[in-house]
LUMSE-484449 format. One record per residue: residue in three letters; x, y, z of N, C-alpha, C in turn. Coordinates in steps of 0.001 Angstrom, whole numbers, plus 500000, padded with zeros to 6 digits. Atoms other than C-alpha are relative to their C-alpha. Layout:
# residues N
code,nx,ny,nz,cax,cay,caz,cx,cy,cz
ALA,X,Y,Z,X,Y,Z,X,Y,Z
...
# end
This chain:
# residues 329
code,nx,ny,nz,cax,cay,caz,cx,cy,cz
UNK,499010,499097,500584,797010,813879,461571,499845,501390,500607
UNK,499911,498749,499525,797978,817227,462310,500124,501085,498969
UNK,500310,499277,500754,797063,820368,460565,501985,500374,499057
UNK,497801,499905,500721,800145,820864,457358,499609,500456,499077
UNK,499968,499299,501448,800389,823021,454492,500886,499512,499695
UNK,499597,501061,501558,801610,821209,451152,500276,500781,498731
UNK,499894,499646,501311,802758,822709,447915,500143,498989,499087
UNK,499526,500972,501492,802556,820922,444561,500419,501113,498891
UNK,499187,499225,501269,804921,822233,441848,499722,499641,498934
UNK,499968,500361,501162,804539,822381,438059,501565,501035,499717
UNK,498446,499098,500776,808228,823481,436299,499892,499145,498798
UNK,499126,500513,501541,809480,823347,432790,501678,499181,500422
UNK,498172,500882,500296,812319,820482,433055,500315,500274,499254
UNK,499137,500263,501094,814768,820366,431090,500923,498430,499284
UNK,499860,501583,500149,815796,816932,429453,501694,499859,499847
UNK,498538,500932,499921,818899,815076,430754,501151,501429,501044
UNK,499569,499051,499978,819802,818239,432527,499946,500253,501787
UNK,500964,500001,498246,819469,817622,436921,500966,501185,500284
UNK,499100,498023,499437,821877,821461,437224,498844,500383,500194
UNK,501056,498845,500269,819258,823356,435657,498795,499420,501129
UNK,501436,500392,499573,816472,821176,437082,499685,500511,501710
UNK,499816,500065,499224,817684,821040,440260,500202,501658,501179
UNK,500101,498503,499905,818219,825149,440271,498660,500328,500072
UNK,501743,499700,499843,814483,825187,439522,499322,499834,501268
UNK,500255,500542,498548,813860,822849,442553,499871,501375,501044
UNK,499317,499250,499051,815689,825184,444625,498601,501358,499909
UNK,500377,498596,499995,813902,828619,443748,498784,499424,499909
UNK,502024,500097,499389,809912,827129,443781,499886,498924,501049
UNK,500108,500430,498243,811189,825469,447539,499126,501115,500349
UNK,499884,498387,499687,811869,829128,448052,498770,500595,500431
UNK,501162,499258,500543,808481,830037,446683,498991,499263,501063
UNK,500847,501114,499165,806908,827536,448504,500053,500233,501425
UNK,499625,499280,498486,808851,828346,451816,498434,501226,500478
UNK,500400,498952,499651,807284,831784,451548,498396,500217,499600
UNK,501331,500386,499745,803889,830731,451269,499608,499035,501087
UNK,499868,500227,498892,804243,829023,454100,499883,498009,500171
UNK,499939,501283,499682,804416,825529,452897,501445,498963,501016
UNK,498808,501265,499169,806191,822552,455195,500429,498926,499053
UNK,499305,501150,500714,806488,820049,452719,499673,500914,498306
UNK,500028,500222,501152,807238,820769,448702,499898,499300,499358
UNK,500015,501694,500792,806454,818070,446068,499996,500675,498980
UNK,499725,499810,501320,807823,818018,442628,499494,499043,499147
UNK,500013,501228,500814,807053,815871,439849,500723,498986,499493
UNK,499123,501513,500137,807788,812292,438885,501361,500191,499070
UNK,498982,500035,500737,811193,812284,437573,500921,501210,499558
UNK,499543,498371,500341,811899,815845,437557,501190,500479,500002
UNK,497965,499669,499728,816066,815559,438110,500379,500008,498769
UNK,499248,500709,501106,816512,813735,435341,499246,500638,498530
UNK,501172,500059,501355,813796,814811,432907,499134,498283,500003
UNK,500638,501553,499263,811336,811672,432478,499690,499755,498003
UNK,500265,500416,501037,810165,811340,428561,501287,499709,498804
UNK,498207,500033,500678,813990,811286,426828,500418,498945,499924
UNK,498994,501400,500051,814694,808120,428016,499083,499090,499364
UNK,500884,500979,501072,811935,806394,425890,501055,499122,499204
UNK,499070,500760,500540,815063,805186,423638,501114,499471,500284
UNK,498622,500874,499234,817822,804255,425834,499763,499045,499656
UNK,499637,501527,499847,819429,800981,425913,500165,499922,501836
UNK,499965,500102,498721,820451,799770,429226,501203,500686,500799
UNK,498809,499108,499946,823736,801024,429142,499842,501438,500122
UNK,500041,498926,499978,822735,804568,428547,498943,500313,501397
UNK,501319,499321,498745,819832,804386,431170,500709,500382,501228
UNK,499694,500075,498883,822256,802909,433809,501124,501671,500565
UNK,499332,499269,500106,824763,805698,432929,499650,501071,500306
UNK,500791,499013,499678,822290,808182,433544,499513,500246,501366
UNK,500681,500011,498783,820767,806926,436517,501045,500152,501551
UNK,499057,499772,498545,822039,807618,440282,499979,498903,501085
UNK,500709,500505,498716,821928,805644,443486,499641,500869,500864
UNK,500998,499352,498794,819895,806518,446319,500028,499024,501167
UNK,499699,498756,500222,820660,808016,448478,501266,500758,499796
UNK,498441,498966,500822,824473,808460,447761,500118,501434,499229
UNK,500147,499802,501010,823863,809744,444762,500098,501455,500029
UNK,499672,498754,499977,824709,813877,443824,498480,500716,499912
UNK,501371,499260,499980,821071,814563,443158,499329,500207,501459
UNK,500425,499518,498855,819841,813532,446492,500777,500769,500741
UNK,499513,499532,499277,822146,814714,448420,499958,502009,499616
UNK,500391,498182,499966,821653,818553,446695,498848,500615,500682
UNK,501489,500025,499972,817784,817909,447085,500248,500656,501922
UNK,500010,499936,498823,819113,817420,450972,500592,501962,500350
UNK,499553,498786,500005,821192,820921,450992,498714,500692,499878
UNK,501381,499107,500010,817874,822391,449836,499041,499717,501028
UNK,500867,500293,498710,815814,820997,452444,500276,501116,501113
UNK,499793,499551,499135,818218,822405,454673,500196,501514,500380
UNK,499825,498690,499912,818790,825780,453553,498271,500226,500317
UNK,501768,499249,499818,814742,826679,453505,499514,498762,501169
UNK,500195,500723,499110,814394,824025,456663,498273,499880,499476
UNK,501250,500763,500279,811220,821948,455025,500397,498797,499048
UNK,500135,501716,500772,810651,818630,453419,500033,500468,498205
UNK,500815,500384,501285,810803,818116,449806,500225,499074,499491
UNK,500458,501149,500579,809705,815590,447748,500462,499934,498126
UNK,499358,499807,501627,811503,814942,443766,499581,498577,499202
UNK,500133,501002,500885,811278,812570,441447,501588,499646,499257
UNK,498173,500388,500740,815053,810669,439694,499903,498746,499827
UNK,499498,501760,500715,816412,807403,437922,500973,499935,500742
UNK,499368,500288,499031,817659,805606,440696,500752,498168,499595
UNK,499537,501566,500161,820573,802424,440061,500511,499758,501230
UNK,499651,500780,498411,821191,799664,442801,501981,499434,498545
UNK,498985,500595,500064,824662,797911,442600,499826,498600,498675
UNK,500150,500520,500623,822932,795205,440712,499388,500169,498283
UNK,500252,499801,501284,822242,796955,437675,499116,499962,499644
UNK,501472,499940,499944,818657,797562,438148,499728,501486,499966
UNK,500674,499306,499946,816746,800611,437401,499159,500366,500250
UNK,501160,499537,499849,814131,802271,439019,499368,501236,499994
UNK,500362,498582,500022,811419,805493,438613,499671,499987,501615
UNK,500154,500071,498872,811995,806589,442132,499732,501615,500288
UNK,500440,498791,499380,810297,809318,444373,500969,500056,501003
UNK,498926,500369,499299,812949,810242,447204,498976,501132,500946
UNK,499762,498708,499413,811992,812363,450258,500947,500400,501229
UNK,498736,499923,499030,814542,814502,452478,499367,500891,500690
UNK,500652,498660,499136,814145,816853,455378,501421,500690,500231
UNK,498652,499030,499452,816661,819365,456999,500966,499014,500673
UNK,499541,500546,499486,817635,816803,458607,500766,498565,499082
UNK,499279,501100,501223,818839,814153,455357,498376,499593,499744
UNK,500825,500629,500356,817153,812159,454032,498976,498592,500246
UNK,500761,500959,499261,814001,810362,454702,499647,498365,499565
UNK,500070,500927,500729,812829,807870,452027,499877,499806,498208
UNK,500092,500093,501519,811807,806304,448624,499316,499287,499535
UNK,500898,500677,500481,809520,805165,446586,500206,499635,498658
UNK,499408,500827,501244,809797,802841,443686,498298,499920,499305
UNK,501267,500317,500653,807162,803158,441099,500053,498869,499836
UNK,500101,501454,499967,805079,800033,441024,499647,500041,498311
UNK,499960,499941,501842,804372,800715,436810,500236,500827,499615
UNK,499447,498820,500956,806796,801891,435019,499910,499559,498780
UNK,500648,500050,501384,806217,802119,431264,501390,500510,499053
UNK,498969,499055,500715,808438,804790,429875,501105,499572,499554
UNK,498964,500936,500507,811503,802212,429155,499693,498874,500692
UNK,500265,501790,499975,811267,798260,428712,501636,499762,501322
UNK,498647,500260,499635,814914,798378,430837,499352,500400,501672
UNK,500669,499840,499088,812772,799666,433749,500030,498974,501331
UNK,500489,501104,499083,812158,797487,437229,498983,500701,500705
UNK,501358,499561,499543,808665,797756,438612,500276,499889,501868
UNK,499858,500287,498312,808506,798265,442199,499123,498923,500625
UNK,500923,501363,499696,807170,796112,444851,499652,499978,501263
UNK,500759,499792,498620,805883,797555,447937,499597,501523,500269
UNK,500351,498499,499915,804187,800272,448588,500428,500427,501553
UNK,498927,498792,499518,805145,803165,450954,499108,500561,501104
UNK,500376,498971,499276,803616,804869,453932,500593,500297,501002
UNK,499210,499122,498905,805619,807586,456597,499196,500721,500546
UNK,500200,499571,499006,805221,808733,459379,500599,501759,500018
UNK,499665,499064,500132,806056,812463,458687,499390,501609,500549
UNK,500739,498658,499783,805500,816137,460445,498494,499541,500704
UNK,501256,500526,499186,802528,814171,462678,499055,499743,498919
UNK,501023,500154,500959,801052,813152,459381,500284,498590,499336
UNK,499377,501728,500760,800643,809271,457756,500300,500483,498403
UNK,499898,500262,501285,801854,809791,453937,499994,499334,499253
UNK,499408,500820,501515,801848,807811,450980,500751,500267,498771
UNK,499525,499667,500940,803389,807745,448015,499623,499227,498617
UNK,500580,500809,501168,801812,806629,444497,500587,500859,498510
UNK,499590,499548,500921,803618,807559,441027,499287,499943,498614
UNK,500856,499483,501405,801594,808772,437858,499295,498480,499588
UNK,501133,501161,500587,799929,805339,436326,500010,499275,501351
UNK,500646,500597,498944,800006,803750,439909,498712,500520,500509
UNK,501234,499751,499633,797267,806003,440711,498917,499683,498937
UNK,501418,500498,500877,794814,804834,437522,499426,498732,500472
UNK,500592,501623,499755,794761,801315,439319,499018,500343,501737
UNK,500652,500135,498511,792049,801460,442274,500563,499705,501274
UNK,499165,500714,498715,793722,799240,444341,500902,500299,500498
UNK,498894,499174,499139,796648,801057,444874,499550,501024,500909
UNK,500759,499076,499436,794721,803820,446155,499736,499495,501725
UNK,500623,500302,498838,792780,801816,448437,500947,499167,500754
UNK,498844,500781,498966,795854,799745,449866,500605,500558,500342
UNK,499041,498627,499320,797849,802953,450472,499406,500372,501353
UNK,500504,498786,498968,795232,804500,452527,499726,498590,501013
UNK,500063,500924,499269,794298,800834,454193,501567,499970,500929
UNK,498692,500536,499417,798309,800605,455328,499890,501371,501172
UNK,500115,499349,498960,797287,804171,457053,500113,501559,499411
UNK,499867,498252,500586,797895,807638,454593,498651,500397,500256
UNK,500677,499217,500104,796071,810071,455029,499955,500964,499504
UNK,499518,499422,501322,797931,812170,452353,500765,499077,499036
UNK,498937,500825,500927,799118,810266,449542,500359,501269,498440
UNK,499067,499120,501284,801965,812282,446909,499725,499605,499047
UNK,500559,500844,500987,800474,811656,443632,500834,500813,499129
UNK,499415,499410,501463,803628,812985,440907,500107,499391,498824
UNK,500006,500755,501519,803299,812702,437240,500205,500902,499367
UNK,499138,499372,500985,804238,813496,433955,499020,499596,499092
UNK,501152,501173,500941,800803,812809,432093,499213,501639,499076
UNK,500990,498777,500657,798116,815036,429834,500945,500250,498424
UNK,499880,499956,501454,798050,815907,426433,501075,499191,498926
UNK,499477,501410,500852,799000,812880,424627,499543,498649,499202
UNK,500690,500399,500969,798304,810992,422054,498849,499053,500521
UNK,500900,501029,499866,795458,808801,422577,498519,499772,499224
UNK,501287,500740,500623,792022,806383,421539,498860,500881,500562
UNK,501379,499437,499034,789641,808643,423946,499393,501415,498494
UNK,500737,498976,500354,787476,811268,422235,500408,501392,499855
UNK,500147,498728,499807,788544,814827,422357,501916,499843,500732
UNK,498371,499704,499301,792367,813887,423732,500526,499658,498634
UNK,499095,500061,500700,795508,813972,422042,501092,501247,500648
UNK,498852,499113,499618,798750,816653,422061,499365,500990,499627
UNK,499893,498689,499555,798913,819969,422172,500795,500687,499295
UNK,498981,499441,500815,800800,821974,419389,500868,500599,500417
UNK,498699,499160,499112,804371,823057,420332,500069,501272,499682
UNK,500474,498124,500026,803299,826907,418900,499505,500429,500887
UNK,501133,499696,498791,800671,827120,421101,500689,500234,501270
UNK,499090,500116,498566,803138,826321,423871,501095,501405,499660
UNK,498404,498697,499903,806171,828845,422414,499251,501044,499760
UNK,500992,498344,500266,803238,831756,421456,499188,500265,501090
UNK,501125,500125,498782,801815,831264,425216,499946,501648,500355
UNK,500254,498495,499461,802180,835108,426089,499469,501008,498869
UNK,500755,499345,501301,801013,836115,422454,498362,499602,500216
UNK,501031,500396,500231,798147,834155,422441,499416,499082,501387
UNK,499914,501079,499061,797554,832522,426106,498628,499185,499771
UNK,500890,500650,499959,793880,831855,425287,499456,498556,499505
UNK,499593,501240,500813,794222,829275,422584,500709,498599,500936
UNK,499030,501032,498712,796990,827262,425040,498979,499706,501325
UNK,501130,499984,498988,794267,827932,428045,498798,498822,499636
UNK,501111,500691,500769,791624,825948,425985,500491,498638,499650
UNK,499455,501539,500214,793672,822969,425258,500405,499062,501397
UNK,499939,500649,498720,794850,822500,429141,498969,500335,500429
UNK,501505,500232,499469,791392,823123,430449,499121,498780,499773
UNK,501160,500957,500821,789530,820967,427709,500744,498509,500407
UNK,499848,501203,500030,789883,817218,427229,501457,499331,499850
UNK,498860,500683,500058,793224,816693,426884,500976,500349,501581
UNK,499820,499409,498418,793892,818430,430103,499683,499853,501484
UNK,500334,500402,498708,792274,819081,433168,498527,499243,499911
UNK,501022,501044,499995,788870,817401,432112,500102,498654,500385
UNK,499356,501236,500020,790831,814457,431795,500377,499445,501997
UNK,499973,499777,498444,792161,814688,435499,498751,499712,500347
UNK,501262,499834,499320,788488,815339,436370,499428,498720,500514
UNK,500393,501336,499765,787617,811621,435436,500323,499474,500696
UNK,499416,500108,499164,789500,810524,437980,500349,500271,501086
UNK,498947,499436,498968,791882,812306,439852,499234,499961,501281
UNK,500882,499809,498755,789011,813584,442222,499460,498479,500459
UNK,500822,501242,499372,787503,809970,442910,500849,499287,500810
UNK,499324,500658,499013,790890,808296,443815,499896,500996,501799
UNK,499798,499218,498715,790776,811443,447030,498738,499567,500821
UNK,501493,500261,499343,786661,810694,447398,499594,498820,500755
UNK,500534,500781,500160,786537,807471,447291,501022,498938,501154
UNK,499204,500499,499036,789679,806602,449978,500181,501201,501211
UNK,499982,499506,498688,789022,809544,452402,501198,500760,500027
UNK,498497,499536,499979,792516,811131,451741,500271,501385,499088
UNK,499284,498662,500613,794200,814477,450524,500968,499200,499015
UNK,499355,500616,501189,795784,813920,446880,500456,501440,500138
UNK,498671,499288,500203,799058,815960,446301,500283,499860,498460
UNK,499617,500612,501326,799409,816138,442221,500487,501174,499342
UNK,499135,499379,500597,802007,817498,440629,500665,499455,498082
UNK,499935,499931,501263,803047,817831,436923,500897,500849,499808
UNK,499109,498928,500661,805715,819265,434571,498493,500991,498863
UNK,500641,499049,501022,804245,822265,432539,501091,500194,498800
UNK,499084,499492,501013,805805,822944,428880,500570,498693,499833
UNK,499798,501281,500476,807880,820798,426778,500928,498992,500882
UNK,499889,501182,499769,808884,817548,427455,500110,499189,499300
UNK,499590,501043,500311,810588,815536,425385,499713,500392,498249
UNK,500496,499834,501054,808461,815352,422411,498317,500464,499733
UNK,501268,499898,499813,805070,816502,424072,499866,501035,500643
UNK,500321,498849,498647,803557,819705,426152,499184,499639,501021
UNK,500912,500401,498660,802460,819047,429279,499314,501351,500514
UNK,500969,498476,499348,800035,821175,431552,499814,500268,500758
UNK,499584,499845,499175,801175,821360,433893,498634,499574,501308
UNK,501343,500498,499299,797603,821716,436374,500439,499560,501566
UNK,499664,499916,498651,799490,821505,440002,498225,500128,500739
UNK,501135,499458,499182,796363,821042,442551,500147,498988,501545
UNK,499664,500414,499216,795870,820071,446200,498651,499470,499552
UNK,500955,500201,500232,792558,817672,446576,499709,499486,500924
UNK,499912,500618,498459,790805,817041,450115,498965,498785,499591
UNK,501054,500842,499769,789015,814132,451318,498758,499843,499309
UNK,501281,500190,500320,785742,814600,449913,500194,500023,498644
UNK,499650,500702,502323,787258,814637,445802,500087,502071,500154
UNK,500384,498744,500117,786953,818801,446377,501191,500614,499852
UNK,498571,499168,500292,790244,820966,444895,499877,501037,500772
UNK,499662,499028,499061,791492,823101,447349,501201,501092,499846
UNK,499045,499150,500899,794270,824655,444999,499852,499468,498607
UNK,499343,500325,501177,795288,824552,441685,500386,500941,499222
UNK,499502,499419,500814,797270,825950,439015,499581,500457,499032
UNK,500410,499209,501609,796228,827725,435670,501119,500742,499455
UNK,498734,499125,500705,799355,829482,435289,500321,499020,498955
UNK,499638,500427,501101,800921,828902,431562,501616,500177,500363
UNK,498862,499575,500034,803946,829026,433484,500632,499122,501248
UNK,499330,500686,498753,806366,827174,436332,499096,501028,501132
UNK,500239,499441,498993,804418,827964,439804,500169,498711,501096
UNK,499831,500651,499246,803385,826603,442995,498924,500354,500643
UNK,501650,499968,498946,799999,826035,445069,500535,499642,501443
UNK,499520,500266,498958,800260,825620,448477,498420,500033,501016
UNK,500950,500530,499682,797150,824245,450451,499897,499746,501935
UNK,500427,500444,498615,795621,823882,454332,499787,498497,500066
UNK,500364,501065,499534,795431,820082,455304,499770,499703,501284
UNK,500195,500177,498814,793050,819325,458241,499700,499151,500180
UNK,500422,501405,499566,792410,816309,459947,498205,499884,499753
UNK,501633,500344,499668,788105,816590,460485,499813,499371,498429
UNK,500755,500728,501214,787714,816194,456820,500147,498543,500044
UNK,499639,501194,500617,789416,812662,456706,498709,499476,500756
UNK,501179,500664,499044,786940,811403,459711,498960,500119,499344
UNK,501438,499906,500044,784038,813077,458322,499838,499771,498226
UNK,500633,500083,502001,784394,811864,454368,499363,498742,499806
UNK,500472,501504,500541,782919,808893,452537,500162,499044,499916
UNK,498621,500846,499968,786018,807589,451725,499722,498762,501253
UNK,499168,501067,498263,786929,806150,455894,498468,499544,499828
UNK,501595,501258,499922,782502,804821,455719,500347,499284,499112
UNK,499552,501430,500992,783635,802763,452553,500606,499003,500644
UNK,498850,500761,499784,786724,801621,454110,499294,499188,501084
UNK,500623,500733,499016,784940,800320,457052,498739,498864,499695
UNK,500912,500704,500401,782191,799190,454878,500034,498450,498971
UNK,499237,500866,500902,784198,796594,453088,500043,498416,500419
UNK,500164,501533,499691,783411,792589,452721,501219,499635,499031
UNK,498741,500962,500321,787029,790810,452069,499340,498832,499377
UNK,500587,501110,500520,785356,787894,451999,499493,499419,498717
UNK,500086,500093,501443,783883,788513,448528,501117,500038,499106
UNK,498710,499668,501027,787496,789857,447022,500459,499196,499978
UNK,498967,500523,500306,788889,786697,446237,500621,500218,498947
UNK,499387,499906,501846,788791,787185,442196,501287,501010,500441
UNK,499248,498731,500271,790804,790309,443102,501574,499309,499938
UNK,498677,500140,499597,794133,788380,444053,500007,498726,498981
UNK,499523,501038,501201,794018,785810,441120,501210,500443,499242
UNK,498996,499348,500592,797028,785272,439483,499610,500238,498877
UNK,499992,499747,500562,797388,786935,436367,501115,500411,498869
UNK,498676,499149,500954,800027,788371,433410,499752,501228,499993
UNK,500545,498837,499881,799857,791787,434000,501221,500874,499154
UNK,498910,498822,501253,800864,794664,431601,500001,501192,499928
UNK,499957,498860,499575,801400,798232,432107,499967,500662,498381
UNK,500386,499166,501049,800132,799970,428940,499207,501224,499376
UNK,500337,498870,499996,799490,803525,428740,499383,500449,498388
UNK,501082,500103,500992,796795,804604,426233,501054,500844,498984
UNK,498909,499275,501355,799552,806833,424375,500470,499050,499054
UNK,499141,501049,500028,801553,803349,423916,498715,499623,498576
UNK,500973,500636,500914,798171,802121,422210,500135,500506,498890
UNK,500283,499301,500612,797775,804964,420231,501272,499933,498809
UNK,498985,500362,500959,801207,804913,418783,500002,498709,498867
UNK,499908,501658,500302,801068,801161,418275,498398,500160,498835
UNK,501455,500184,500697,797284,801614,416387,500723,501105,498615
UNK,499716,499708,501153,799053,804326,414089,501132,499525,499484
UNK,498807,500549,500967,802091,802534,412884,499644,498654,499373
UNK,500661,500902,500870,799712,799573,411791,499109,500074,499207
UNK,501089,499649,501574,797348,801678,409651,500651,500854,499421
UNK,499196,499366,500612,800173,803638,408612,500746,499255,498634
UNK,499224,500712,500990,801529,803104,404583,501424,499354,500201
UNK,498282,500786,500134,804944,802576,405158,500693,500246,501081
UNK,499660,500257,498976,804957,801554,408612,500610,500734,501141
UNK,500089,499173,499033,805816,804707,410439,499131,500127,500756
UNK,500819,499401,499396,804210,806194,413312,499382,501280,499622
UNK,500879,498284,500474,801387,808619,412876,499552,500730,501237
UNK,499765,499539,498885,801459,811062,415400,498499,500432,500096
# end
């Protein structure tokens, strides 16, 4: 690869709303431009809003959703490319002809548009279609991937991305402070979020701690360590739906080590050096090389597989110890 500065965005979406969203887009390109990034990346779903559609039917989803790349969203996304001549990267509910839905990543350059990525687990509506191949481009002299918010909790995606050849893989999501079984997580009071310039410290302490970027910590850094690759992770900040997110924008090289990130209580934008020596000289590419196939058969057994996000649990655990069968938040 060849040396590339990267921005990852956190913005307040707005739900059901791709004007406004798409206005946002536009002005932290801008921001991004003038920090001197080449490629922008937004978060998963960020046209459309992404937690809203929890209750659709199929009808309302399809009604909602666009094709790609026809579709009025990409094609603005493309206008923006072209006015600030750089790549960016969005998130939108993308319908085929056959009446299929997918959570799709799209990216365009000055030049149109390049590609798309189909999350391989989507969760967020049962009306959903899971993708079914993963993704790597050839972009700006650099291999990319592309992995969408719970595709990166599964190992294997990780390590089959960077096996097909990334050496940056786009990691956008829409995750953090939400309900869950873990210790010290859960939400985030929507005061806390609307009193953020009264009181930022309080709000500071909840996206830092365990429901936040700790949370990230467990993780995030190992999928970058542990495959040799620069992680790109992006997040909405503020509400969302029925939850606050925390936003937490960061770049993360090769060795698991953050090389940006966000703390603002507010829409920004990081923007990061990516150099080739690290990938050669991390842990990651000695794993990858260090690897007996031969043992992984269990890995490819078939199975029933189920995409269930610990929120999902959490809900589901309080509306069965709940009196009169509501959810307990």
């Amino acid at each position: 690869m060849r040396d590339l500065r990267v921005a990852a965005v956190q913005f307040e979406h707005r739900d059901n709303d791709p004007s406004y969203n798409l206005s946002r887009i536009r002005d932290l390109t801008r921001r991004g431009v003038e920090l001197g990034a080449q490629i922008v990346s937004f978060h998963e779903g960020c046209i459309h809003g992404y937690s809203w559609i929890q209750p659709l039917d199929k009808r309302r989803l399809l009604d909602m959703a666009e094709p790609v790349p026809e579709g009025p969203s990409v094609r603005a996304l493309e206008a923006i490319a072209t006015e600030f001549q750089t790549v960016v990267m969005a998130g939108l509910f993308e319908r085929d002809v056959q009446d299929r839905v997918w959570n799709t990543y799209v990216t365009v350059s000055p030049d149109g548009f390049v590609t798309k990525f189909r999350k391989l687990h989507p969760f967020v509506n049962p009306h959903l279609t899971a993708g079914s191949e993963y993704k790597v481009i050839d972009l700006l002299g650099c291999k990319i991937g592309f992995l969408i918010c719970y595709d990166n909790n599964l190992p294997e995606n990780g390590r089959l991305t960077t096996m097909l050849g990334a050496e940056i893989i786009v990691m956008p999501h829409v995750t953090g402070c939400l309900p869950s079984v873990m210790p010290g997580r859960g939400v985030v009071d929507r005061a806390l979020w609307e009193r953020r310039h009264e009181d930022p410290v309080r709000l500071q302490q909840e996206f830092q701690g365990p429901k936040g970027r700790e949370w990230l910590m467990r993780w995030l850094p190992t999928r970058a360590y542990e495959n040799g690759v620069y992680a790109i992770f992006s997040n909405p900040i503020g509400w969302d739906y029925d939850t606050v997110k925390p936003g937490l924008a960061m770049i993360l090289d090769p060795f698991g080590e953050i090389l940006v990130e966000s703390r603002a209580l507010a829409d920004d934008v990081v923007v990061a050096l990516l150099t080739a020596d690290k990938i050669d000289q991390s842990s990651g590419r000695r794993y990858l090389k260090a690897r007996r196939p031969e043992l992984y058969g269990k890995l490819i057994d078939p199975q029933e597989s189920e995409t269930l996000p610990g929120w999902k649990m959490e809900h589901e655990s309080g509306s069965r110890n709940s009196v009169d069968g509501s959810p307990q938040q």
